[in-house]
C-alpha positions in Angstrom: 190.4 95.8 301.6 187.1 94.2 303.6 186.0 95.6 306.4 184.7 93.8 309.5 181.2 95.3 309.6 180.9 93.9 313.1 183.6 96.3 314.4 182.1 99.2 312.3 179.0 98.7 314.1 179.8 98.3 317.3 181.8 101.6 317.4 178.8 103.3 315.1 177.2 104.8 317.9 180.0 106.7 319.0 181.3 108.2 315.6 179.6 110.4 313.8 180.8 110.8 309.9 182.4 113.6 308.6 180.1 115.7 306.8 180.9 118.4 304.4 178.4 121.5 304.6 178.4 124.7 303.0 178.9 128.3 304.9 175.6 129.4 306.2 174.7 132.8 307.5 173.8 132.8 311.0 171.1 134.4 312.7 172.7 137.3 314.5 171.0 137.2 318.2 168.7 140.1 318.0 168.9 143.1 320.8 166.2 141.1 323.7 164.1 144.0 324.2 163.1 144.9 320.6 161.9 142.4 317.8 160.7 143.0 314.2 157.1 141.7 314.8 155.7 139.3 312.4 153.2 141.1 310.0 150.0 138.9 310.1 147.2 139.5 307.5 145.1 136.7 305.2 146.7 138.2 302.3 150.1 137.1 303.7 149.4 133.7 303.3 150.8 132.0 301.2 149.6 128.4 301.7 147.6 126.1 304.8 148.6 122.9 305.3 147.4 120.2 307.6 149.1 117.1 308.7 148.5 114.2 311.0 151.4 113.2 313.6 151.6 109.6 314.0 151.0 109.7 318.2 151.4 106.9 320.4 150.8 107.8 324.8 153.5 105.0 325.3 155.8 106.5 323.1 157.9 105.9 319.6 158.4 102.0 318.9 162.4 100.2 318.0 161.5 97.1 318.9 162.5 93.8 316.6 160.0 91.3 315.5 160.3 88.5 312.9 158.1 87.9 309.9 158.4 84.4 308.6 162.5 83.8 307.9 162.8 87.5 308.0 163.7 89.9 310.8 161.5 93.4 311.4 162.8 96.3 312.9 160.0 98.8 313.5 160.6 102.7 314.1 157.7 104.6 314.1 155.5 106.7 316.3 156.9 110.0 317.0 154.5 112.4 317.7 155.3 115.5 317.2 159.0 114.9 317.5 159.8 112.9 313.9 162.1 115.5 312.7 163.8 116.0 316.3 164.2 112.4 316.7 164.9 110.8 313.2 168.5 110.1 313.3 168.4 109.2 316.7 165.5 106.5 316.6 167.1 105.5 313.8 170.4 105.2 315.1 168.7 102.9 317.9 166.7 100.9 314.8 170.3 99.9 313.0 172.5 99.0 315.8 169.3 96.9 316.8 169.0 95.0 313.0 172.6 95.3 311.4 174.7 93.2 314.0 175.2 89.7 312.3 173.3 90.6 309.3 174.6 90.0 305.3 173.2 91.2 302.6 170.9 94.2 301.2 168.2 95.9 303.4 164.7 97.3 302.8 163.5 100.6 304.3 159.7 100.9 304.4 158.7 104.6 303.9 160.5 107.9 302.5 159.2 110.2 305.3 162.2 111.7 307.8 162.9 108.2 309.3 162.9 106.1 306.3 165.4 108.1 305.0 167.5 108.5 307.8 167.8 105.3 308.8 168.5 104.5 304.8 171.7 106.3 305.2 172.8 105.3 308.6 172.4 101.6 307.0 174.2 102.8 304.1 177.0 104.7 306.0 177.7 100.8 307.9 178.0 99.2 304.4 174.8 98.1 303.3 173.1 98.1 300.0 169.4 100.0 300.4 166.0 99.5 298.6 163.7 101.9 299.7 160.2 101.1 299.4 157.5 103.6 299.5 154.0 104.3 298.5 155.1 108.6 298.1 158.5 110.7 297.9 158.6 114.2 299.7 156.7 116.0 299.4 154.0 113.8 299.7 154.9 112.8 303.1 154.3 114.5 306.4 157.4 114.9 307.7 157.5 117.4 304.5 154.5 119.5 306.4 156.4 119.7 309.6 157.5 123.0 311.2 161.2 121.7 311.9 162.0 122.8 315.2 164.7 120.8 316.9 162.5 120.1 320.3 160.9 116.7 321.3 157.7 117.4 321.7 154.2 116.1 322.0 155.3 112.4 321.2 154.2 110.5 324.8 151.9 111.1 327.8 154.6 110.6 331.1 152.8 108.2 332.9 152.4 105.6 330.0 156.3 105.5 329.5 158.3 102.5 331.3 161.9 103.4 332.7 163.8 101.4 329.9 161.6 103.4 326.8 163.3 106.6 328.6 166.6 105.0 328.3 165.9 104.9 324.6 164.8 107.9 324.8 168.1 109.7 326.2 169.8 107.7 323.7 168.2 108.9 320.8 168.2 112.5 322.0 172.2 112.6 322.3 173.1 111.1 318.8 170.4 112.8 317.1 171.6 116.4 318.8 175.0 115.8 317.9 174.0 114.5 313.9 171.8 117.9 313.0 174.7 119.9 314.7 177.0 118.3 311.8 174.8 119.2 309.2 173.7 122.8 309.4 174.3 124.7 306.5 172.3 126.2 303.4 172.9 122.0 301.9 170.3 120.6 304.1 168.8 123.9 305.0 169.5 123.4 309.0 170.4 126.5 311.2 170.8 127.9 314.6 167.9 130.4 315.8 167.2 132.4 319.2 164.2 131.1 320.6 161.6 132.3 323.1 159.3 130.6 324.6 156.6 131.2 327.5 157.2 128.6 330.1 155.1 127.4 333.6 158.4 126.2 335.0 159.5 128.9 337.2 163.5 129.9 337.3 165.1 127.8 340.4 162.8 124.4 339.0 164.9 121.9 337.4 164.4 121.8 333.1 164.8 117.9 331.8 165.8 118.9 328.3 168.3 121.9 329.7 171.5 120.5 328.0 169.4 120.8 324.6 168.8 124.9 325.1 172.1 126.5 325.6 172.0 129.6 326.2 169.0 129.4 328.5 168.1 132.2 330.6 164.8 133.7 332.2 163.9 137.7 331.3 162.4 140.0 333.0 159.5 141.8 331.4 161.9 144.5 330.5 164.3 142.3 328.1 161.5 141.1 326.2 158.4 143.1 323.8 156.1 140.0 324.7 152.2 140.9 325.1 152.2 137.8 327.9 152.6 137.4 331.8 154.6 134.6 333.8 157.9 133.3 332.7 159.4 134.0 329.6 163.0 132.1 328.2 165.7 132.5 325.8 167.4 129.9 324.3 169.4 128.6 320.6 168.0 125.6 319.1 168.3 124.3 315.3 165.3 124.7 313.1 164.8 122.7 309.5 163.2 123.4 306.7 162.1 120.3 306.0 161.4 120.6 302.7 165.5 121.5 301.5 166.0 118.7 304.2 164.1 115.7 302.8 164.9 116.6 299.0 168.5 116.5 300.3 168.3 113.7 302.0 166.8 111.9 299.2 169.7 112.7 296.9 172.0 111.4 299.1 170.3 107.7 299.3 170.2 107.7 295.9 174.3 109.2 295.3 175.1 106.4 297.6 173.7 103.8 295.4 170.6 103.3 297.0 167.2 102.2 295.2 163.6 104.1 295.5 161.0 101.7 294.6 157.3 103.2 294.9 155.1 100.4 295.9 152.3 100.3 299.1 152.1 97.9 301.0 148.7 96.2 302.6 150.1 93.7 305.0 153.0 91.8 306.5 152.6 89.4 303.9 153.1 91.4 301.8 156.3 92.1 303.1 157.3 88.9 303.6 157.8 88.6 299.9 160.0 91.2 299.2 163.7 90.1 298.8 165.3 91.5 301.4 165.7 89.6 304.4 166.6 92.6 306.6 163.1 95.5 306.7 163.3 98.5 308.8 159.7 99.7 309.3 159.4 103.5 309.0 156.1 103.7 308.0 154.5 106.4 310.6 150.9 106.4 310.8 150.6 103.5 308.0 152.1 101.1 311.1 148.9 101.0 312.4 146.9 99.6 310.1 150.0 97.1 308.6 151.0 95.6 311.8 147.3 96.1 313.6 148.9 99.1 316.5 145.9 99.9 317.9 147.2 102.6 320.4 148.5 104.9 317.5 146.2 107.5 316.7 146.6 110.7 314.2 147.2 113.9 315.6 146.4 116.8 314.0 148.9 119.9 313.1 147.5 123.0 311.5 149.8 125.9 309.7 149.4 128.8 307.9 152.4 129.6 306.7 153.2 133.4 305.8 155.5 135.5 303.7 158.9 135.3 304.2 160.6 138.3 306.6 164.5 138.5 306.5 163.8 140.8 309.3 162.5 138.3 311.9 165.5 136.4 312.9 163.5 135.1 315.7 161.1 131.9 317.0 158.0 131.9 319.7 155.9 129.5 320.8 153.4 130.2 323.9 149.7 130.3 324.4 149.6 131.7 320.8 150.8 128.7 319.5 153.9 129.0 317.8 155.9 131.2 315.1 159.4 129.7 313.3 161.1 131.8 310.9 162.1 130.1 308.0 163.5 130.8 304.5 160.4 129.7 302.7 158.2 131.3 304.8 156.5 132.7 308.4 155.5 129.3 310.2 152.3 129.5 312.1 150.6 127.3 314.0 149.2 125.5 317.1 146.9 122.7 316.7 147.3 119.3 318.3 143.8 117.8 317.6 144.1 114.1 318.8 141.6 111.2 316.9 141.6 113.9 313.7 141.9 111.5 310.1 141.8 114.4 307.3 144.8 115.5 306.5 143.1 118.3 304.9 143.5 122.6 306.7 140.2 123.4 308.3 139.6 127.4 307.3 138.3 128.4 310.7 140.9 126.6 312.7 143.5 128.4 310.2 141.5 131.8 310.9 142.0 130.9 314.7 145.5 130.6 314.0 145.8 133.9 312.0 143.6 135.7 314.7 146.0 134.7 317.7 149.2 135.7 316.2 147.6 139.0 314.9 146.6 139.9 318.3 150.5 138.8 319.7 152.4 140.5 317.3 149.9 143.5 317.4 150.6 143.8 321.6 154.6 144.1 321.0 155.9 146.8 323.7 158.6 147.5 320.8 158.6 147.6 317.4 162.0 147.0 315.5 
C-alpha cells in the first residue's frame, strides 16, 4: 500500500508517533525546606569541558534557500537552547522542505538537530544520508547541560513578530516530543527545579505553561543562601550523552546512512546527490554560508561526582547545578566572541568557588 506523503505531512505537525520507552524512576519531589547539598571539592571533579553555543541576537534560522537545482533548508543558531529546541526547529525545517519533494534527503551535521530532523524526515517516509565531519561525542550538543529551558538563544529587541511565531511553534511540538520520550532509553526525566528569579509573584512569566508546578517560596520553604524571589517548578532534563548515542541508533535502525565528510562550501554541497539538504551545521553555518551575525558563545562545566542523594536542580547568581546520572553539572559561563573550545582552569575554579560557597550557606542540611 503507498502512502500519499502529502497527506502524511500535512497532518505531521499535529501527530506525534507512538514511542515505546522503558519505566524510569522518578525523582520523588524532595521535602522544600531541606535539600542534600551538593558536596563541592577539586577532587570531585571528574572532568571540565568547554563548548561554544552557536548565538545569533536575531535568533535561530528555518529559512529555505536554493543552491543551484537544489533546495536548502537551514536550521541552525540556537544559542543556548539546541537541546530545548531541536525537535521543534526541526519540526518547522521538514514541514518547510518535505512538501512536494521525491526522493532521498541529506542532513548536514550529527549534533542534536541533525539528528532530529533525520528522524522527523525519516518518520514522513524518506530515505536519510547524513553527512557529517564528527559523531557524538564530538559534537557540542554532547557537552550540553540538558535542561529543557530556552535559554540564551536571542536578544528581544533583534527578534521580528513572525521569528516569535516560529518560535511558539517550535516550543509546543518540541515540549510535547521530549515528554514522549522520557525514560532510562534516551536518558530524559522529570526534575524539581529552583530557580532565583527578578520577576516578582503577581508579574506575568512568558514561558509559564512550560513550568508546571510553578510556585513562589517564602524563605522558610527553601535552604537557599540568597535574597529576592525564589521558584519551584518540574522541567525535563537530558543527559545528552544517552540521548545523542540513542538517537544515532535510531537513524541508523531506520535505514539511514552516516557518511563522515566536511564540507568547505556551498559548492560543495551542490554536488552531493541529494536534491533535498537540511542544514544543521551550528556554528559551522557561519563560515559555509558567510552568517556574519553568528558568533560563538562560550559554556564552561565542571562536572562532579554523581549524588543519588540530590534529586534536585538550581540555577541563580551561582550559575547553575543539574543533577544528572553521569554526574553533578556545574556551571555558568556565557562568554560571547570566545573561539576555543577548550575549559579555562581559573574560570572552572570560579565555577567551583561559587557553588562551594552556595551549597556551604544551606539553612538545612538533608
Amino acid at each position: 500500500m503507498t502512502l500519499d506523503r502529502r497527506a502524511v505531512l500535512a497532518a505531521a505537525p499535529l501527530i506525534l508517533p507512538a514511542c515505546a520507552t522503558t519505566r524510569t524512576r522518578p525523582i520523588a519531589a524532595p521535602a522544600a525546606a531541606c535539600l542534600a547539598p551538593v558536596r563541592v571539592a577539586p577532587d570531585r571533579v571528574i572532568r571540565t569541558i568547554a563548548g561554544l553555543r552557536p548565538y545569533r541576537s536575531s535568533g535561530f534560522v528555518v529559512r529555505a534557500d536554493t543552491l543551484g537545482d537544489k533546495r536548502v533548508v537551514h536550521n541552525y543558531g540556537h544559542g543556548g537552547a539546541g537541546i530545548t529546541l531541536s525537535w521543534g526547529t526541526s519540526r518547522l525545517a521538514v514541514d518547510l522542505g518535505l512538501p512536494g519533494h521525491h526522493g532521498g534527503v541529506a542532513v548536514i551535521g550529527a549534533g542534536i538537530m541533525g539528528l532530529t530532523t533525520a528522524r522527523l524526515c525519516q518518520e514522513a517516509g524518506f530515505p536519510v544520508t547524513l553527512y557529517t565531519k564528527a559523531l557524538p561525542p564530538e559534537t557540542t550538543s554532547n557537552i550540553a547541560g540538558g535542561q529543557w529551558e530556552p535559554a540564551s538563544h536571542f536578544a528581544d529587541d533583534a527578534v521580528t513578530p513572525q521569528w516569535r511565531a516560529q518560535y511558539a511553534r517550535a516550543l509546543d511540538y518540541s515540549w510535547r516530543r521530549f515528554q514522549i520520550m522520557v525514560g532510562e532509553d534516551y536518558g530524559i526525566r522529570w526534575v524539581p527545579t529552583y530557580q532565583q528569579t527578578r520577576t516578582p509573584p503577581g508579574q506575568p512569566r512568558a514561558l509559564v505553561r512550560y513550568m508546571p508546578g510553578m510556585r513562589y517560596l517564602d524563605a522558610a520553604e527553601h535552604p537557599f543562601p540568597v535574597g529576592g524571589h525564589v521558584i519551584r517548578f518540574d522541567t525535563m532534563y537530558a543527559e545528552t550523552g544517552r540521548l545523542l548515542r540513542k538517537l544515532e541508533q535510531d537513524v541508523r535502525i531506520a535505514g539511514g546512512r552516516i557518511v563522515i565528510r566536511d564540507f568547505g562550501t556551498p559548492a560543495d554541497l551542490a554536488a552531493l546527490p541529494e536534491r533535498l539538504i537540511f542544514n544543521c551545521t551550528g556554528l559551522g553555518a557561519a563560515a559555509l554560508f558567510g552568517d556574519a551575525e553568528m558568533i560563538p558563545v562560550r559554556g564552561q562545566l565542571a562536572v562532579l561526582l554523581p549524588q543519588p542523594e540530590v534529586n534536585y536542580a538550581f540555577g541563580g547568581r551561582m550559575g547553575y547545578m543539574f543533577p544528572r546520572p553521569d554526574g553533578i553539572i556545574c556551571g555558568g559561563t556565557f562568554e560571547h566572541g570566545e573561539s576555543a573550545a577548550e575549559p579555562q582552569p581559573g574560570d572552572i575554579d570560579t565555577i567551583l568557588a561559587r557553588h562551594a560557597a552556595f551549597f556551604m550557606g544551606f539553612r538545612c542540611r538533608a
